[in-house]
NUTORLUM-298076 format. One record per atom (N, C-alpha, C): x, y, z; atom name; residue in three letters; chain; residue number from 1. Coordinates in steps of 0.02 Angstrom, whole numbers, plus 50000, padded with zeros to 5 digits. Each point is the difference from the previous one (the first is absolute). Layout:
BEGIN
east,north,up,a,r,c,k
X,Y,Z,CA,ala,A,NUM;
...
END
This chain:
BEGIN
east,north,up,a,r,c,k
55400,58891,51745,N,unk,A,1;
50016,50031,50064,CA,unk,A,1;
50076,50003,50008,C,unk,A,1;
50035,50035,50029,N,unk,A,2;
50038,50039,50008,CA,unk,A,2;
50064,49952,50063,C,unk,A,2;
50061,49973,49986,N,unk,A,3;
50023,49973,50039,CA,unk,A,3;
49985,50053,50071,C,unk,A,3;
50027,49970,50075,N,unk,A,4;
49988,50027,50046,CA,unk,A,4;
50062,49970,50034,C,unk,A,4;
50021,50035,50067,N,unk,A,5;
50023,49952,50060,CA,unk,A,5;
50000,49954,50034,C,unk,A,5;
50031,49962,49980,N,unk,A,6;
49990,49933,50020,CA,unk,A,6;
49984,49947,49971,C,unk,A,6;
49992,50035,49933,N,unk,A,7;
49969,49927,49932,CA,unk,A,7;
50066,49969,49964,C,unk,A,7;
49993,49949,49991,N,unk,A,8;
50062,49959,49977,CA,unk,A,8;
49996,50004,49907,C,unk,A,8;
50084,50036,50000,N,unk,A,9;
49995,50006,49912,CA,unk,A,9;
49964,49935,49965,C,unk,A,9;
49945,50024,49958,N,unk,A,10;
49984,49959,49946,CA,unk,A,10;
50064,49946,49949,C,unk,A,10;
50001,49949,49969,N,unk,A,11;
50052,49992,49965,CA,unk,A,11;
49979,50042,49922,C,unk,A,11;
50070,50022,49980,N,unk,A,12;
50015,50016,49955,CA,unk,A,12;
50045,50012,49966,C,unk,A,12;
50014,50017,49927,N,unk,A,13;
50070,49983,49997,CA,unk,A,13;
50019,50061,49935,C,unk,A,13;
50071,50017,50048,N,unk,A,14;
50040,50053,49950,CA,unk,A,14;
50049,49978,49954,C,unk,A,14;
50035,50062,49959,N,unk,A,15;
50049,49976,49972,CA,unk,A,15;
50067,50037,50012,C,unk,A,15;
50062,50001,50004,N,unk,A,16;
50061,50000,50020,CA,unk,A,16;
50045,49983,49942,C,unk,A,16;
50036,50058,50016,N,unk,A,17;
50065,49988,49930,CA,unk,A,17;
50055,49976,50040,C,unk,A,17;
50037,49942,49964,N,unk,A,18;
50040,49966,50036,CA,unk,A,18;
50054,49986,49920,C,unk,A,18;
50056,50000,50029,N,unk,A,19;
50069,49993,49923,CA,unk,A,19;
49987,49954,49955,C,unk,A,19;
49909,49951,49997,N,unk,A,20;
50003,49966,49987,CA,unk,A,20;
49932,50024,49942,C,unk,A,20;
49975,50060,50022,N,unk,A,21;
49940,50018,49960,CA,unk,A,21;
49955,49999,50066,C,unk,A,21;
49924,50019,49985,N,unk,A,22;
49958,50017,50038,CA,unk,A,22;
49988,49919,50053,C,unk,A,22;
49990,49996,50039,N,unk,A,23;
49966,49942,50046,CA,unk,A,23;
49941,50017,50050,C,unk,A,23;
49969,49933,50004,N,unk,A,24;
49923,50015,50035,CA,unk,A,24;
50033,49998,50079,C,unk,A,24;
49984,50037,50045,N,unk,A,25;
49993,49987,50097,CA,unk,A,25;
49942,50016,50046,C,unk,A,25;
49971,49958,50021,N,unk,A,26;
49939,49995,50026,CA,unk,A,26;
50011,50036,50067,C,unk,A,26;
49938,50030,50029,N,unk,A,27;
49991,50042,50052,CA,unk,A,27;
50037,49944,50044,C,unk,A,27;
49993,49934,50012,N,unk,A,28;
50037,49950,50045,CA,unk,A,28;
50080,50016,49994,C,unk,A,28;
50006,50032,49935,N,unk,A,29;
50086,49988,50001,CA,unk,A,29;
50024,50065,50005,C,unk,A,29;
49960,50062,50014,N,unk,A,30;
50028,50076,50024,CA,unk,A,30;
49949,49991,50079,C,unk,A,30;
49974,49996,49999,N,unk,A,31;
49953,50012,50088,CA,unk,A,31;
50017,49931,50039,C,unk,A,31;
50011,49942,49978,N,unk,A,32;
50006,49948,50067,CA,unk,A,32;
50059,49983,50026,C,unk,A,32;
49987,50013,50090,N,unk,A,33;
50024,49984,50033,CA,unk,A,33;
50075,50081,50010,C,unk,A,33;
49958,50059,49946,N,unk,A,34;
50044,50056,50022,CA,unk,A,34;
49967,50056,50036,C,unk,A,34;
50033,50058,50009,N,unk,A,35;
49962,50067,50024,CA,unk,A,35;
50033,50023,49924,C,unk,A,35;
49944,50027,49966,N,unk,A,36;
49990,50032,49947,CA,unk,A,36;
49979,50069,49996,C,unk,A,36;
50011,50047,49965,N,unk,A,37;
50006,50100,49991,CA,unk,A,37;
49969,49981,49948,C,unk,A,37;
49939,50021,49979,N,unk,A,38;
49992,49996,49923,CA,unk,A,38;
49952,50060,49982,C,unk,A,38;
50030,50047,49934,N,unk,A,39;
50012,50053,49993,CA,unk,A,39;
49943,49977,49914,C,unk,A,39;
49945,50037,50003,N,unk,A,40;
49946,50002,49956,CA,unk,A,40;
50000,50056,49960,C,unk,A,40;
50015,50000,49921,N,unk,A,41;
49986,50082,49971,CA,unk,A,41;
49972,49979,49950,C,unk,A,41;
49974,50052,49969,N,unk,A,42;
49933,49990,49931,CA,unk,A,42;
50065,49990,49939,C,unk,A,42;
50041,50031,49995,N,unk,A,43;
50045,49984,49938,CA,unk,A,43;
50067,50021,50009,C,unk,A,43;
50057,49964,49974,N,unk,A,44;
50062,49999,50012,CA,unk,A,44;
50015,50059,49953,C,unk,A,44;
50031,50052,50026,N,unk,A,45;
50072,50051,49946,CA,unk,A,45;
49907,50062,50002,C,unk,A,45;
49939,49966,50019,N,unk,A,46;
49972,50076,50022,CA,unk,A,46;
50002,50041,50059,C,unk,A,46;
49994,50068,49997,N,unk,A,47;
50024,50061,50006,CA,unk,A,47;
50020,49995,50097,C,unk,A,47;
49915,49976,50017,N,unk,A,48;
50019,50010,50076,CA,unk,A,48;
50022,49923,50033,C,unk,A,48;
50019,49952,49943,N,unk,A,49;
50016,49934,50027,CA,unk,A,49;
50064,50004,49999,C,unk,A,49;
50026,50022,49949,N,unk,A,50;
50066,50012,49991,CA,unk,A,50;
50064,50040,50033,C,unk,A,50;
49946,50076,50020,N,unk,A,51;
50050,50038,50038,CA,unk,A,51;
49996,50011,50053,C,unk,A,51;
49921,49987,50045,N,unk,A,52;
49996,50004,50056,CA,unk,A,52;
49988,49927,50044,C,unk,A,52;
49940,49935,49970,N,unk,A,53;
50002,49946,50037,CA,unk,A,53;
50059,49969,50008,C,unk,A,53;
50043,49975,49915,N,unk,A,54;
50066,49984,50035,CA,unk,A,54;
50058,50014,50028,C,unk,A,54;
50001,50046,50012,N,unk,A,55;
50058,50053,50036,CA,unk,A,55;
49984,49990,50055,C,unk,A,55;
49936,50000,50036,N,unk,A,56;
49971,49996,50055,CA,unk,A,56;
50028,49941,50040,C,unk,A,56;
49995,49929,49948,N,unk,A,57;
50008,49953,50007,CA,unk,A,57;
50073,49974,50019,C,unk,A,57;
50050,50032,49968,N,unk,A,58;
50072,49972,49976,CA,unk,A,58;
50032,50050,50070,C,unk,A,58;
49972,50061,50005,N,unk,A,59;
50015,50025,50067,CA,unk,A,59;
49988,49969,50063,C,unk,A,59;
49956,49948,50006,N,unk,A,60;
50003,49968,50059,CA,unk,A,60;
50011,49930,50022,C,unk,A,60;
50034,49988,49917,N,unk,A,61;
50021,49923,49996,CA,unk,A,61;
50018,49974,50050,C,unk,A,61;
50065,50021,50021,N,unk,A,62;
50036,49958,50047,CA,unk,A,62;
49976,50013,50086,C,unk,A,62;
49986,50049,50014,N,unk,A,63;
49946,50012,50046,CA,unk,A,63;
49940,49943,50018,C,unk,A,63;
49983,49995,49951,N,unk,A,64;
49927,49945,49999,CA,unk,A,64;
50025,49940,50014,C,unk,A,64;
50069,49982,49965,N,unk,A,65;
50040,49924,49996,CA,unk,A,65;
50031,49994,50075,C,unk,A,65;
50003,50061,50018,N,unk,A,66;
50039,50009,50080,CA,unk,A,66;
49935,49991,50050,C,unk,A,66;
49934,49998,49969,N,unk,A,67;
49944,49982,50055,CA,unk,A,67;
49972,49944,49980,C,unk,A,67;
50052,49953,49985,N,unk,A,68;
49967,49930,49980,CA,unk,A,68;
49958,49972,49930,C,unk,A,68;
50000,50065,49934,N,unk,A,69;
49985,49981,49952,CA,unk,A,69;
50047,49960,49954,C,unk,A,69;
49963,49925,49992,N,unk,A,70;
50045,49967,49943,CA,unk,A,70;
50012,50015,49940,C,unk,A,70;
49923,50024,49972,N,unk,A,71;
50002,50031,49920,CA,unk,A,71;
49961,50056,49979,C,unk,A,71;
50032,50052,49955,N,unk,A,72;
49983,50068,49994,CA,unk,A,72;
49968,49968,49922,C,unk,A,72;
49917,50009,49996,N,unk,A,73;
49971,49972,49944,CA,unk,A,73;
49964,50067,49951,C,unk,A,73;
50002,50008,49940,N,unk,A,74;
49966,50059,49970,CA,unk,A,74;
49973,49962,49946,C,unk,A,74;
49924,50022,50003,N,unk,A,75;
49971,49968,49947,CA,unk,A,75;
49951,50034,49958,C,unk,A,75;
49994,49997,49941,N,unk,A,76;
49968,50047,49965,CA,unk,A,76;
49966,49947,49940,C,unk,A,76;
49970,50030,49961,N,unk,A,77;
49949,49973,49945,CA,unk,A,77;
50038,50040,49934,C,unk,A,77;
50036,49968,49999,N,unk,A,78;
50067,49978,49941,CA,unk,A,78;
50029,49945,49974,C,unk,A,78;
50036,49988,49965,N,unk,A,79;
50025,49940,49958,CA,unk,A,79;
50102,50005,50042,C,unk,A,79;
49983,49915,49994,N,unk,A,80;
50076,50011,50054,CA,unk,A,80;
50069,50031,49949,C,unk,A,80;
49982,50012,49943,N,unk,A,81;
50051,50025,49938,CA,unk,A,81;
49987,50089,50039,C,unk,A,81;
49941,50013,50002,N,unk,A,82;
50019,50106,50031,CA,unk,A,82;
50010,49974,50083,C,unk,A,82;
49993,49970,50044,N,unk,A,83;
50007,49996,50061,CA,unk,A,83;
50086,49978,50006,C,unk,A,83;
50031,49958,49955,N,unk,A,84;
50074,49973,50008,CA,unk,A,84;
50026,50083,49989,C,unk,A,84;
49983,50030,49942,N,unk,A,85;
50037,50079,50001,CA,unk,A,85;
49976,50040,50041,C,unk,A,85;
49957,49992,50026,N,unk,A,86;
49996,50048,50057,CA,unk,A,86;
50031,49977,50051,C,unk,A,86;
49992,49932,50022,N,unk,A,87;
50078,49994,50057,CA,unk,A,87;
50046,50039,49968,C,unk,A,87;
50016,49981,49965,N,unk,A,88;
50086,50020,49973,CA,unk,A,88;
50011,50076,50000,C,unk,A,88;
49970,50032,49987,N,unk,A,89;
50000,50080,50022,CA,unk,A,89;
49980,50029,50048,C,unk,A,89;
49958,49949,50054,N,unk,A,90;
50001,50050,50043,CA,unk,A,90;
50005,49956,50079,C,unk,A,90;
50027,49953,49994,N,unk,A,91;
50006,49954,50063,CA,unk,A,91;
50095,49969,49999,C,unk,A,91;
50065,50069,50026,N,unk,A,92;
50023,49979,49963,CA,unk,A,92;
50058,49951,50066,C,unk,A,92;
49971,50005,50041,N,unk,A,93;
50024,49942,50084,CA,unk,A,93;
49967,49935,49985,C,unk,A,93;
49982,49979,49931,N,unk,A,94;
49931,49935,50024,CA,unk,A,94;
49954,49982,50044,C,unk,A,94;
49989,50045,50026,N,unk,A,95;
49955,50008,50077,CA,unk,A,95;
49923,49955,49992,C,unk,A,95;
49961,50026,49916,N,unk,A,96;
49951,49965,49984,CA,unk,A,96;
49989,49934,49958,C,unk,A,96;
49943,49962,50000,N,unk,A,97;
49985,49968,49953,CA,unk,A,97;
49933,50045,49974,C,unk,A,97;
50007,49979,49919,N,unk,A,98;
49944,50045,49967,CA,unk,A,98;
49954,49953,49971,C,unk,A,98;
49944,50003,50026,N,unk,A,99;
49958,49934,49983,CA,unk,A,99;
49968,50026,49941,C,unk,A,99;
49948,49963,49949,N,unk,A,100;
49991,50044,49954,CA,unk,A,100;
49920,49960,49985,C,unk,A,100;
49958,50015,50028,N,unk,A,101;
49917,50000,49981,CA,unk,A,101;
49983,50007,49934,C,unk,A,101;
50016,49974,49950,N,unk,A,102;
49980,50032,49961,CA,unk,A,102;
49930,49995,49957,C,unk,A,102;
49971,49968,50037,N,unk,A,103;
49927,49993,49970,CA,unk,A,103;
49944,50014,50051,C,unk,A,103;
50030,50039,50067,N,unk,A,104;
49973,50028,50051,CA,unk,A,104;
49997,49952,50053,C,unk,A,104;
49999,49928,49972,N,unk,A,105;
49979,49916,50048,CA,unk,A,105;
49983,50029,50049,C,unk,A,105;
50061,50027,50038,N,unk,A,106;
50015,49992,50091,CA,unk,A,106;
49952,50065,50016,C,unk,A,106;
50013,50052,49972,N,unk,A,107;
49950,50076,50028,CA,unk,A,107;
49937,49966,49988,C,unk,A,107;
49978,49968,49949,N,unk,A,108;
49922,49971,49966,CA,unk,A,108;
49992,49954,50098,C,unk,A,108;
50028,49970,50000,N,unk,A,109;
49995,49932,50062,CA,unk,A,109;
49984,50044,50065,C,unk,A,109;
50043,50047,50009,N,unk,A,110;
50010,50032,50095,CA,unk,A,110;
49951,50053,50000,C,unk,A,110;
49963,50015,49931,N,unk,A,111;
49965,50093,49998,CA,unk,A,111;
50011,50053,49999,C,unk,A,111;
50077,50001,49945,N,unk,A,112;
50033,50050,50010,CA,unk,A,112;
50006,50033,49931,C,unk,A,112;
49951,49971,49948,N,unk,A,113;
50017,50009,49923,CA,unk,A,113;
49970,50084,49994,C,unk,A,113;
50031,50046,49974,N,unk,A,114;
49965,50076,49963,CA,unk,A,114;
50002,49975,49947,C,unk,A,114;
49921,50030,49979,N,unk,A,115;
50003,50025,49928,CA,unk,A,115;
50025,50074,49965,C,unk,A,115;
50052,50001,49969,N,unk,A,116;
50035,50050,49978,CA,unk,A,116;
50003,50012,49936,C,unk,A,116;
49950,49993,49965,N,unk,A,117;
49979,49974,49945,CA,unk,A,117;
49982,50065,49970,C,unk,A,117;
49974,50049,50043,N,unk,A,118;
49974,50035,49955,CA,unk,A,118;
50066,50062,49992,C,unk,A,118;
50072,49994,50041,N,unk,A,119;
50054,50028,49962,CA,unk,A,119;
50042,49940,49964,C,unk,A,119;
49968,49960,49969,N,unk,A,120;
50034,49976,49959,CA,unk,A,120;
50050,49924,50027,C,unk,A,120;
49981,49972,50073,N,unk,A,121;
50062,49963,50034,CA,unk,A,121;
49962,49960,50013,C,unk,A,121;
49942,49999,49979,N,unk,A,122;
49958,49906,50008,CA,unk,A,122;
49976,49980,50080,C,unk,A,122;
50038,49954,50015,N,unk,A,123;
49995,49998,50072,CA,unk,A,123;
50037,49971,50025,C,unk,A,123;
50022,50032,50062,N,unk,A,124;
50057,50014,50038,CA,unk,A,124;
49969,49981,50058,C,unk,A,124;
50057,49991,50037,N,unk,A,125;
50006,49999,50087,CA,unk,A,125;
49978,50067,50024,C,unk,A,125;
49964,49992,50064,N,unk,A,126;
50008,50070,50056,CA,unk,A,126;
50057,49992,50036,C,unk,A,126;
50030,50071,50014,N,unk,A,127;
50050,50023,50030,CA,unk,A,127;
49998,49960,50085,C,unk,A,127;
50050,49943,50006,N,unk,A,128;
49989,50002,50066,CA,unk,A,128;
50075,49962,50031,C,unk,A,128;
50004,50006,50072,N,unk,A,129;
50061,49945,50017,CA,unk,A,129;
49957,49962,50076,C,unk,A,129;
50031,49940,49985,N,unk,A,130;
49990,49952,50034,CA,unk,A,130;
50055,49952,50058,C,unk,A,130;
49986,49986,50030,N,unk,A,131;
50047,49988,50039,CA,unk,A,131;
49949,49915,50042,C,unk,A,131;
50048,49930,49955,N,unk,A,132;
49960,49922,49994,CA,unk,A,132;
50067,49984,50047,C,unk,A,132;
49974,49960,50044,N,unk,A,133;
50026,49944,50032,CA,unk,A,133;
49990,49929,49967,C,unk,A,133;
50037,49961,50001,N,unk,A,134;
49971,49942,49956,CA,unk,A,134;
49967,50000,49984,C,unk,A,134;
49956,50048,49924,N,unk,A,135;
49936,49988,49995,CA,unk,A,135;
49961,50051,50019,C,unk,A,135;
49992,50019,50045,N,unk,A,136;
49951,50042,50041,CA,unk,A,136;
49999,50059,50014,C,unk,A,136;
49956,50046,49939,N,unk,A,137;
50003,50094,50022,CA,unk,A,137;
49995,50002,50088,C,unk,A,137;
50070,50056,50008,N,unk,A,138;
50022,49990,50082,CA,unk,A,138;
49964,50088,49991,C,unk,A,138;
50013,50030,49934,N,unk,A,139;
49995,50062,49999,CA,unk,A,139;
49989,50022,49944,C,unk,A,139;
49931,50046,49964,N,unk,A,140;
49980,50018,49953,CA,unk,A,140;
49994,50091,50006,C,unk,A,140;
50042,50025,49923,N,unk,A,141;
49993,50066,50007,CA,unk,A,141;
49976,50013,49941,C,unk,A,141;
49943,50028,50003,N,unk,A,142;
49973,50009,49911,CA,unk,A,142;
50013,50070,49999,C,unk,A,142;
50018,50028,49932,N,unk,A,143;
49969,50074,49983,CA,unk,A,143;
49938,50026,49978,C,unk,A,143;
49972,50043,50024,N,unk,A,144;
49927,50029,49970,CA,unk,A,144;
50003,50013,49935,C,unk,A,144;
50052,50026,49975,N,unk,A,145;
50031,50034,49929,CA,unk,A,145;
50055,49948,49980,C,unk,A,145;
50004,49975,49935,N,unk,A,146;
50045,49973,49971,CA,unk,A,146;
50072,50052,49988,C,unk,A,146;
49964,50066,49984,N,unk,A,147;
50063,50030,50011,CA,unk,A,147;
50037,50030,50039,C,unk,A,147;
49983,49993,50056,N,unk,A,148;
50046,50009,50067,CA,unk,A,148;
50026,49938,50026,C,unk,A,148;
50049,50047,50057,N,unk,A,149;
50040,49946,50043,CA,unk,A,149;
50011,50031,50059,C,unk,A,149;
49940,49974,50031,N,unk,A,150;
49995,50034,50062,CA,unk,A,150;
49997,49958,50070,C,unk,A,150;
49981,49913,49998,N,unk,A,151;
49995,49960,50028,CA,unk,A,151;
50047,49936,49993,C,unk,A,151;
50002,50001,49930,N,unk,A,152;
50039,49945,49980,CA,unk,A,152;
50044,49994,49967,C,unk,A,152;
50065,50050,50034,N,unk,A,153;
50038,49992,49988,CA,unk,A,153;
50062,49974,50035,C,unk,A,153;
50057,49970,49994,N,unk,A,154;
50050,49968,50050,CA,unk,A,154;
50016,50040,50075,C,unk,A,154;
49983,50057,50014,N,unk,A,155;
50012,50037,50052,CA,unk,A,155;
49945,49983,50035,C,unk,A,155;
49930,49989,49979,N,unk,A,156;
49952,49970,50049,CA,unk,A,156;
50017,49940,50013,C,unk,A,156;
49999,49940,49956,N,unk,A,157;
50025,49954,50030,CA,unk,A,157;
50033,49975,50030,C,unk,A,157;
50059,50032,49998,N,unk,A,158;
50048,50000,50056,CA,unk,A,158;
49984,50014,50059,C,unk,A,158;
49955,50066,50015,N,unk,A,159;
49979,50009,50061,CA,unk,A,159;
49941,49959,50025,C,unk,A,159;
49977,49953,49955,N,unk,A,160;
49967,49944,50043,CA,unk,A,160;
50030,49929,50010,C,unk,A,160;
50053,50000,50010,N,unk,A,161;
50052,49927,50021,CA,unk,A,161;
49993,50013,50079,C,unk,A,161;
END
């Protein structure tokens, strides 16, 4: 079943490139005790994640941070080695952290895993952004279509602060 409003993140745990090589951070150490933006796409450097979700996103960075968001989170079902280069090309204010699922854990845990399997991408996250208070979906935007961005993208979220 399918996270909802008001359900408290499951634990789980990503990975993060840090000058030191990859490191583990548990949903406790990106969601507690912040207001969290967190920005869901099926795969990093693809077509509509790349040119339209995060653009979406980086356009309303400081906007979102100006309505009380602590951390701008993007997470995808990748290895933190393609998620560290995808910061680096396309986040270029540091605005995000890029969490990196890469064995689906966290989408598998909340009900958010696609199978994308049959173009070749295994399984991935659904397209969505979220908006956790310590913990706690305050605000869930799924897409019907993985390949649009019609709900969840940083311009909606913003308009729900």
């Amino acid at each position: 079943m399918a996270i909802q409003v008001g359900d408290k993140l499951p634990e789980a745990k990503f990975r993060v490139m840090t000058a030191e090589g990859p490191q583990v951070k548990s949903t406790d150490d990106i969601f507690k005790g912040k207001k969290v933006a967190l920005f869901a796409v099926p795969g990093a450097y693809t077509g509509t994640c790349h040119k339209m979700h995060l653009p979406s996103i980086f356009l309303n960075a400081y906007a979102m941070k100006d309505k009380g968001v602590n951390t701008i989170a993007i997470v995808s079902v990748n290895d933190a080695f393609v998620m560290n280069a995808w910061k680096r090309d396309t986040d270029q204010r540091d605005e995000a952290i890029f969490l990196a699922d890469g064995n689906a854990d966290f989408a598998k845990a909340i009900g958010m895993e696609l199978d994308a399997s049959a173009n070749g991408l295994g399984i991935r996250s659904k397209r969505y952004s979220m908006l956790v208070e310590d913990g706690v979906v305050k605000k869930l935007n799924l897409e019907a279509m993985p390949g649009k961005v019609e709900v969840s993208g940083g311009d909606t979220l913003l308009g729900q602060l």
